[in-house]
N, C-alpha and C positions, 0 to 999 in steps of 0.2 A: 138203293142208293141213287140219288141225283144228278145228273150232270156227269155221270160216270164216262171219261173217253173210250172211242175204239181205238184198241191198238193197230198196229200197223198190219193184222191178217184181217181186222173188220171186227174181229169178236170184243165185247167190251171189255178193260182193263178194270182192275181193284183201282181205288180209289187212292192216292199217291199220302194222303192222310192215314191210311187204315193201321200205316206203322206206327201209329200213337197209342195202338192200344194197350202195349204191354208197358208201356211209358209214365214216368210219376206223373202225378197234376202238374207241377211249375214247372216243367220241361214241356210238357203237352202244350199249354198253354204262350211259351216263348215260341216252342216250333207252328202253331197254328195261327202266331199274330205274323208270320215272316211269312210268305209263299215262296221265298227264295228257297231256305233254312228247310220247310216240308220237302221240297222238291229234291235238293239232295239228300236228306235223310231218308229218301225212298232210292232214290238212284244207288245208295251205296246199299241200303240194303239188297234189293235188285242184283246189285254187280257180284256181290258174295255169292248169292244165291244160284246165279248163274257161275261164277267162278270154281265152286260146288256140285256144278251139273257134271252128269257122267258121261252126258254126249254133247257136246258142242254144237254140231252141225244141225240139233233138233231146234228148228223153226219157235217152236214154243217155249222151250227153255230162256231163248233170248229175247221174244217178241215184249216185254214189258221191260227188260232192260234196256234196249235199244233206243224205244218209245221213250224212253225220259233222258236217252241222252241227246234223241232229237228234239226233245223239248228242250234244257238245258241249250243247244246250239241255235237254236233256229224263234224260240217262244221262249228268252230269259225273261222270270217275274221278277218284278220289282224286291229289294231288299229292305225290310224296314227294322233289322236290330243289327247291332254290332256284332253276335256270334253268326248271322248270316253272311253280314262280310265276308267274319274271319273264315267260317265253311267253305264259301265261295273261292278267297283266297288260297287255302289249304288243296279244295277240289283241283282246282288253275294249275297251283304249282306240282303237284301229285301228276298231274297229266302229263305234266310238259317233263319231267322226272320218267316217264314210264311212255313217251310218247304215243298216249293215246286222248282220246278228245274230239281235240277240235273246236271244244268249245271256250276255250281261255279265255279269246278276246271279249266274249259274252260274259263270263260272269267277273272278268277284272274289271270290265266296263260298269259291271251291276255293282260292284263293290266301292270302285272310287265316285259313283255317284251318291250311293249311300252316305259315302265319307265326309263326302263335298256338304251334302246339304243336311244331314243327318236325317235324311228320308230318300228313299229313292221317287 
């Protein structure tokens, strides 16, 4: 794999895409034209999977969850469909609901830009 990031211990990260695989074509294809849309669609897988973990305090169980929710706050990608808005919106309002995050103001900002110009 390409371009694959390190996550926050150094080791490289799966590829935030690789949750496409069990996925139909025309979903594949809608989440891979967004980077916003892929980006939580990995986060929330991530956040299950860790949600799911037996031990919390294990370093590795969260280091890839974490990783894309500093990305989400800190490196919001641009939005280029309407179901990445509505994700984004949905993510925002779900945080602020369960107050965790941080990152609202990043992806409501990624959404009404979207909105605005119907491209981010």
């Amino acid at each position: 794999m390409q371009n694959v990031p390190n996550g926050p211990t150094g080791e490289a990260m799966s590829d935030p895409r690789s949750i496409l695989i069990d996925t139909p074509a025309a979903e594949r294809a809608r989440i891979a034209a967004d980077p916003m849309l892929t980006l939580i669609r990995a986060y929330e897988a991530e956040r299950a999977a860790y949600n799911a973990s037996e031990d919390k305090d294990d370093e590795r169980a969260g280091a890839h969850f974490f990783w894309l929710h500093d990305r989400l706050k800190h490196h919001t990608p641009p939005i280029y469909t309407a179901e990445g808005a509505i994700a984004a919106l949905r993510l925002a309002a779900d945080s602020l609901e369960n107050e965790f995050g941080g990152f609202q103001e990043a992806l409501v900002a990624a959404a009404l830009a979207f909105l605005r110009t119907g491209r981010a």
